[in-house]
N, C-alpha and C positions, 0 to 999 in steps of 0.2 A: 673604247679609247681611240680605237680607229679613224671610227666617224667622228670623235670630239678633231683630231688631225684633219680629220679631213674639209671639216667645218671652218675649222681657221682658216686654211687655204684658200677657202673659196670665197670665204668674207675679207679678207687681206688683199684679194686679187680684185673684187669689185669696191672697194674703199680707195684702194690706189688709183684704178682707175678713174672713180670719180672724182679725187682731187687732185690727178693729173690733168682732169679736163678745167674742174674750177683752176688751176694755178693759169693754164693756157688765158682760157678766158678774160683773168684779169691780166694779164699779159700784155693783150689786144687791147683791152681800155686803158690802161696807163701807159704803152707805149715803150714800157723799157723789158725785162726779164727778170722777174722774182727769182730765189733757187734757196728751194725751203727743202728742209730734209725730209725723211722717209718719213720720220715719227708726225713730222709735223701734216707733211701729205696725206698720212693714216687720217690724222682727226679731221681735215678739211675734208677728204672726202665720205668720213662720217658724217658730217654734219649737212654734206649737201647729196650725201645717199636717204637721206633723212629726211632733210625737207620734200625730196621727187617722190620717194616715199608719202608723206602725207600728203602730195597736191595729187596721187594718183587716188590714194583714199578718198577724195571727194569724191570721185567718179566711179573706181571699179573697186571689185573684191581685191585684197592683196592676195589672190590663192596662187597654188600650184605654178600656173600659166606664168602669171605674173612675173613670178622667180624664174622660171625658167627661164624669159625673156633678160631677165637685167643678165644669169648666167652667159647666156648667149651672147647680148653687147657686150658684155667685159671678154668673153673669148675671141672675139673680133678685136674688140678693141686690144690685146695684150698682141694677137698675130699680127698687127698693123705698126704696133709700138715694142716689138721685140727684142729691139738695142736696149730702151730703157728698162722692161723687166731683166733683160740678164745683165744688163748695169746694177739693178736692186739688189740682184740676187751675189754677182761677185763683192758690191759694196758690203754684205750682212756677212762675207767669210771672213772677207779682210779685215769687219769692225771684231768680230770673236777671236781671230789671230791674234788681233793687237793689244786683246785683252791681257793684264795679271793673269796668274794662273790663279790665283786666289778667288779672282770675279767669274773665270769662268767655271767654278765649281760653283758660284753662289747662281751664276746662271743656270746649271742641272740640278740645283734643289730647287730654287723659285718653279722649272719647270714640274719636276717630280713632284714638288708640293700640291700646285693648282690641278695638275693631272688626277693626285689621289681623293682631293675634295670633289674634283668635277665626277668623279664615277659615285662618290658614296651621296652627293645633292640630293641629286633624284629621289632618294629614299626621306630627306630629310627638309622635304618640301615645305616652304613656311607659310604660316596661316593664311595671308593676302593672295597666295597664289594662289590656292585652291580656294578662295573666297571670290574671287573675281578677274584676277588674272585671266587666267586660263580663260575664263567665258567671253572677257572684253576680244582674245586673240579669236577666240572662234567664231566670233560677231566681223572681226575684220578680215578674215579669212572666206567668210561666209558672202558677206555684202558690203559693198560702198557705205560709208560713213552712213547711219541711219539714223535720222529726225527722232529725237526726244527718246531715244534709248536709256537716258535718265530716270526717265519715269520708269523704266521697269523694276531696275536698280538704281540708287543714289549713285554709285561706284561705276557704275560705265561710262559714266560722263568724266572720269576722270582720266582728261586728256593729254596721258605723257606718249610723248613720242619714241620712249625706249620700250613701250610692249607693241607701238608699230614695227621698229627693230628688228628686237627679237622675236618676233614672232613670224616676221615676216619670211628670217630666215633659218627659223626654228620648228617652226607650228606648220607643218603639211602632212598629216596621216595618208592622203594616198597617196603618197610618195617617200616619206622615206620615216621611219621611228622618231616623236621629238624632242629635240635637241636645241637647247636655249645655252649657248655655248659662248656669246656675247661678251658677257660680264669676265669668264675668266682667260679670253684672248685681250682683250684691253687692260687685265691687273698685270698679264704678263708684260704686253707695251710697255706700260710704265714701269714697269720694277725694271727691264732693259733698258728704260732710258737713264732711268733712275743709274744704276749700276755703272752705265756707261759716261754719267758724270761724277760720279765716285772713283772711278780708274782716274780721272783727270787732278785729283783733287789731292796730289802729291803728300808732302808731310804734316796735311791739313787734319789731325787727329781727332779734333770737335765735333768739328763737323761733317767728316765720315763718320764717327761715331752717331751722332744725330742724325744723321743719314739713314743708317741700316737700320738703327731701331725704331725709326720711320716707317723702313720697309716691312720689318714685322708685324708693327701694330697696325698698318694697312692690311693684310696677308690675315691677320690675326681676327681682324673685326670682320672683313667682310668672307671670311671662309668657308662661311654656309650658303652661298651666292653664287658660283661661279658658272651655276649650269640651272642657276632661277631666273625664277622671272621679275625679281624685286626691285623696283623704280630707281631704289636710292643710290646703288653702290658707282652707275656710271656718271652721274650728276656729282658724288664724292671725287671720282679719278680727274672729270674737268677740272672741277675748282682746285685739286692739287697739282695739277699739270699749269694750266696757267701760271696759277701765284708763284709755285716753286720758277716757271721759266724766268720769272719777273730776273731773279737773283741767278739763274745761269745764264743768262744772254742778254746782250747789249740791246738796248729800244731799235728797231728797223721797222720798217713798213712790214719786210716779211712777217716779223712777232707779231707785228700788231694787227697784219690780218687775221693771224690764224688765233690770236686769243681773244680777238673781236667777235669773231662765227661762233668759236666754240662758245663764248659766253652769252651771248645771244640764243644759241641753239640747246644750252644747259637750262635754261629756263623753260625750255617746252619739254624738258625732261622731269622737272621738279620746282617747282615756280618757288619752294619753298627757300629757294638758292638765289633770290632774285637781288644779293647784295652782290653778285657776282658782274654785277652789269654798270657796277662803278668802273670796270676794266674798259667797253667800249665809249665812256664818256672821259676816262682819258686818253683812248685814242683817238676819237675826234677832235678834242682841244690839242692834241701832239700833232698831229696832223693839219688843222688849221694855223695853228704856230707857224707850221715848217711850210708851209703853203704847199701841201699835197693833196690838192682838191681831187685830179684823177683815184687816185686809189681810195681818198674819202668818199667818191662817190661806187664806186665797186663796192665795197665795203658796207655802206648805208646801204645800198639796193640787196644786199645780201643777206643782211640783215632782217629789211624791211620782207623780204618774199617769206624767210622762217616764221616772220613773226606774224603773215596777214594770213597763211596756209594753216598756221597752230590754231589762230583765234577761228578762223571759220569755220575750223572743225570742232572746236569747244562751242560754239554757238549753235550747228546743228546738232549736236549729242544734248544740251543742255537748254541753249536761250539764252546761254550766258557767257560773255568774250573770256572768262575765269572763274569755271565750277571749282571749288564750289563757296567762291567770294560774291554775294550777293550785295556789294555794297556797288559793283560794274553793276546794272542793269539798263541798258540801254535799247534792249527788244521786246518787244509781246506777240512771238508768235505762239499759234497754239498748241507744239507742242513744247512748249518752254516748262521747267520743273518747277512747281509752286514755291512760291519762295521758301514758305512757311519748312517744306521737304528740305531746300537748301540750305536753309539757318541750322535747321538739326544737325545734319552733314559737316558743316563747318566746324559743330560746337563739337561732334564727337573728335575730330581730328585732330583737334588742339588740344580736347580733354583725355585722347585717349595718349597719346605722347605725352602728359605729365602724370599722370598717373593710372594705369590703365586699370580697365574690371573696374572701375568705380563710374557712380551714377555723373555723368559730362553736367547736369547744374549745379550740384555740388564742389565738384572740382574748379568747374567756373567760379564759384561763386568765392574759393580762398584767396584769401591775399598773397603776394608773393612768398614774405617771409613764412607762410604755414604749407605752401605745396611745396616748396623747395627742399624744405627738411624731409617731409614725406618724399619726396621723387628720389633723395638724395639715398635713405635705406634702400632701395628696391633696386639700386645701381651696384653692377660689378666694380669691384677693387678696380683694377684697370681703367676701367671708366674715369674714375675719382678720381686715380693717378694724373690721367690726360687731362683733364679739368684744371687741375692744381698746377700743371706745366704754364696753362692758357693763364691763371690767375698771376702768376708769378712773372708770366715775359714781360708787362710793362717794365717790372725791375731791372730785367736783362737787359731793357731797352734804352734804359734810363743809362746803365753802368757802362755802357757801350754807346753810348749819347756820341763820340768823335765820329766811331765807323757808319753809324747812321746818319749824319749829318754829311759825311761826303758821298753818301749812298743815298739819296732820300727814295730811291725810286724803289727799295728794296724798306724802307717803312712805307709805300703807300702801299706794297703788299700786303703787310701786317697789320696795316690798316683795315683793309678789305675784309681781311681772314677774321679781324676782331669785328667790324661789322656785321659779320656772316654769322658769326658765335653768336654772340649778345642777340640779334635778331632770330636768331633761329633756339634761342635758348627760352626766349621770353614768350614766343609761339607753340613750338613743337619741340620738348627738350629732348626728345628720346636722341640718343646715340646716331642711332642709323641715319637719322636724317641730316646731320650734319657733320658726319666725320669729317669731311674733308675742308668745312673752316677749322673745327676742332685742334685737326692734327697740323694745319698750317699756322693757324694759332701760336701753338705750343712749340715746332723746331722752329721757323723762320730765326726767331732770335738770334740762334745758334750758329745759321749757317754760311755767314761770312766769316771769311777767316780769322782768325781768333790769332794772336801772336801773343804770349807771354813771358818773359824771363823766368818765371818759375819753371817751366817747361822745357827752354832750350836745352837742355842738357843732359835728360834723361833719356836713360834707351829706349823702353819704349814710346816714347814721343818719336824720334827718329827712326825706328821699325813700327810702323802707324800695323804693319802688317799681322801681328802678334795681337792685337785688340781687334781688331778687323775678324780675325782670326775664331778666335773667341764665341763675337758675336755669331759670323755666318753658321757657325757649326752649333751654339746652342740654339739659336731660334734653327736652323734647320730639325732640328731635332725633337725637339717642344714641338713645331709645325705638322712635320712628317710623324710622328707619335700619335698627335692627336686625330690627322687625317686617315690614318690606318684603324685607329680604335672607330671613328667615327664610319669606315668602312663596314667593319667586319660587325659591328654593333647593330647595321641598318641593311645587311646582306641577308633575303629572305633564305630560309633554309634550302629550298628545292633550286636555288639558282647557285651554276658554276662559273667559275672565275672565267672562265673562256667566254663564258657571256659577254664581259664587262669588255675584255680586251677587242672584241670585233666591235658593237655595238650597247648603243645604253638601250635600257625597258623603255618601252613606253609609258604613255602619261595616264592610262588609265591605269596602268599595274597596283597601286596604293587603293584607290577604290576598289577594285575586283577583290583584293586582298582583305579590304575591310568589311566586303561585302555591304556599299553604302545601298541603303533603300531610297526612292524618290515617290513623292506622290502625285498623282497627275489630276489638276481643277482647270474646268472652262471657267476663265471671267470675260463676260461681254465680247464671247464666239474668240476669246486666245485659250487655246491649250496652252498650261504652263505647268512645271515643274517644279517641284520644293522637296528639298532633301528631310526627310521623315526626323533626324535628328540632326540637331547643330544649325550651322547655317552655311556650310560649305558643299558650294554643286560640284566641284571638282570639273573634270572635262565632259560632265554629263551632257545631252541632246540639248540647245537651245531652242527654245527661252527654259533658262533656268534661274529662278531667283529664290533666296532664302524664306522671303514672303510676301504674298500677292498684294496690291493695292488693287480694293473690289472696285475702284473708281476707272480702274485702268483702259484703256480703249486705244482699237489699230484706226491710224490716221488715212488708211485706207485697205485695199484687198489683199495686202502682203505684210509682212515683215519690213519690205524695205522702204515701204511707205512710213515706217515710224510709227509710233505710240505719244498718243496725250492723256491727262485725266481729265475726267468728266467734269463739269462745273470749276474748269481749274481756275482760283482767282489770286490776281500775282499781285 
């Protein structure tokens, strides 16, 4: 638990300081002075921790060194800008002071919550992690972005920038136990931001109500996350953090940079979220309107560095600007992945998210109306509930036709969020990969304020506190129940609770545990690795793949010269 604390710290202290440096910067090109809040600071400087991040990956390993480096500037940089961290630090007492006491209770369960998940994760590692995860982190760890590492695995080409992240400041065995702590310092952000427009949102009953049970169903879905290394859950938190900012804050240059980047930089996290990018083409027409050419141009070039940094590492891991959409092919070098390997790749993604464990040409090959019944059994209650919220807002939207009409900017949110759904429902329907249009889908409707005569005059409508009430304490409890059982359910016998409180296990603990075998084949002078059962290497020695292509070949004397196949024809 220690090191999970201590981990925040240290990512919260080099995130701020890089989006202290991004706010300065664009500062300096437009001329006047931005003044974005902390929350908003956190994501700008994820997003351009992120990008420096990947333009180092062309070049070096992200190891040890690496981190140790950016640790170092950000302590220089924090001794040199001293006034503003201990302005951060008095601003975050004064904002929990000012809080209800009600919210700051829901603030030490949200904490106590993602605390109890994050210790019991580790035990509760999901299939992609130990399928490729882990190996892609130990490939970046190991060497600069390497030529046609596709070919070794289909999966390593798959170029998200949130297992550069976390890995980068997660994955260093000689140096400290691993710890992918990422996912559940960002749920906490948001549920504090969250919270913190919910204190603001007076005798507004609705929409506090749609609020918190927001927060749960966020808290609720991604719970087995918070200390993984799963692509989806921060690409979910953008698309919620933007849309929802849509409806708490007035259009300004400042929103508009910070939900510009992040939408831009959400896409090299999960391309599969690429309805989100309707956000910076209304910031450009809002800004060519307003004739803000300066900050359209900061904005575009910041844009433009994510997006030339993301594809050229997709292009050396695969050959292709977007593994693993083969319909971009615009390179033939030779270690590009056969196409014929790519099309496979693609078919299983979209077939294993409609219905999984079954044969991807089959599944392709149903009509809508036959997978949809089939997808629709194999789905949690819950699930179906969120669905039926998402099927049902047009109505909401329609019966609320005045509030929207003097708010339109507050339906192109729900716009977006309905684009995001339908798009990502018609591709990839699984859950995980689109909560976060999903669940913006489903509240938006809700959460302008709502004024009724039926309403005014009952008590609790006027002590909003009393449902409030309700909620925080049975979802804390539902939460905290399930994360304690999920605890002590996934706690190996011979390990004591003292453990958990200092430090988490390491990431081989679950292999050692399960005693995984590998077997070791030379193909064409590569020693490589294949796990004897299933097809999970776990943190095993690299190259480890589930199974060898005998065609496979080093593009030169090393590893870091890359891998092609023989007679490869695209």
């Amino acid at each position: 638990m220690l090191a999970i604390l201590a981990s925040w710290c240290i990512i919260c202290l080099v995130f701020l300081a890089f989006g202290n440096i991004s706010i300065a910067l664009c500062n300096k090109v437009i001329g006047r002075k931005l003044n974005l809040s902390y929350v908003d600071t956190f994501w700008l400087g994820l997003c351009a921790c992120g990008t420096s991040i990947c333009t180092l990956s062309l070049f070096l390993p992200l190891n040890k060194y690496m981190l140790s480096a950016y640790i170092a500037f950000t302590i220089i940089y924090w001794i040199l800008e001293k006034k503003i961290l201990f302005d951060i630090y008095k601003s975050t007492l004064s904002w929990i002071s000012s809080l209800n006491w009600l919210y700051k209770i829901g603030i030490a369960s949200i904490l106590a919550i993602v605390i109890v998940y994050s210790l019991s994760v580790p035990y509760t590692k999901l299939y992609d992690e130990w399928l490729y995860h882990l190996q892609t982190i130990m490939w970046n760890e190991q060497y600069r972005v390497v030529p046609g590492l596709g070919n070794l695995h289909g999966r390593f080409a798959f170029n998200s920038n949130f297992l550069l992240l976390t890995g980068f400041f997660g994955y260093h065995p000689g140096l400290f136990p691993s710890i992918f702590s990422l996912i559940g310092l960002c749920i906490l952000i948001t549920c504090f931001w969250l919270i913190g427009w919910l204190n603001k949102m007076k005798n507004d009953i609705i929409s506090g109500s749609v609020l918190l049970t927001a927060l749960f169903f966020l808290i609720f879905f991604l719970r087995s996350t918070f200390t993984s290394t799963m692509t989806d859950p921060l690409p979910a938190i953008f698309v919620i953090y933007i849309l929802i900012s849509f409806i708490r804050y007035t259009i300004s240059i400042e929103k508009l940079l910070v939900w510009t980047v992040m939408a831009a930089f959400c896409i090299t996290l999960k391309t599969s979220t690429v309805a989100i990018l309707l956000v910076p083409v209304f910031s450009f027409i809002f800004m060519i309107k307003n004739k803000e050419f300066k900050p359209l141009f900061f904005i575009f070039t910041f844009c433009l560095i994510i997006a030339i940094v993301w594809c050229a590492r997709s292009v050396i891991l695969s050959g292709y600007i977007v593994y693993p959409f083969s319909a971009v092919d615009l390179f033939n070098f030779d270690w590009k992945v056969p196409k014929i390997s790519t099309i496979i790749e693609q078919e299983w993604v979209y077939s294993w998210a409609r219905i999984a464990g079954m044969d991807r040409s089959v599944v392709l090959a149903m009509p809508l109306q036959q997978w949809v019944p089939q997808w629709a059994v194999r789905q949690e209650k819950y699930t179906l509930i969120l669905y039926f919220f998402v099927i049902i807002s047009p109505i909401i939207i329609l019966y609320r036709r005045k509030t929207f009409k003097s708010k339109p900017i507050i339906l192109f949110a729900w716009f977006v969020a309905i684009i995001g759904t339908v798009f990502s429902f018609l591709t990839a329907p699984d859950i995980r990969f689109n909560i976060g249009f999903v669940l913006c889908s489903a509240i938006i409707p809700f959460l302008p304020p709502m004024q009724s005569a039926l309403f005014t005059n009952l008590l609790i409508i006027r002590k909003p506190e009393y449902v409030y009430s309700a909620i925080i304490g049975l979802s804390g409890i539902i939460l905290l129940g399930l994360g304690v059982r999920q605890f002590t359910h996934f706690k190996w016998d011979d390990e004591r609770l003292l453990t958990f409180i200092l430090k988490p296990q390491t990431s081989d603990k679950v292999r050692n545990k399960l005693d995984i075998k590998y077997n070791e084949t030379v193909i064409n002078g590569i020693r490589v690795y294949t796990p004897q059962k299933g097809d999970q290497c776990y943190d095993h020695s690299i190259p480890c793949t589930p199974a060898v292509n005998t065609s496979l070949q080093m593009r030169g004397n090393g590893f870091r010269d890359g891998f092609r196949i023989i007679n490869n024809e695209n």
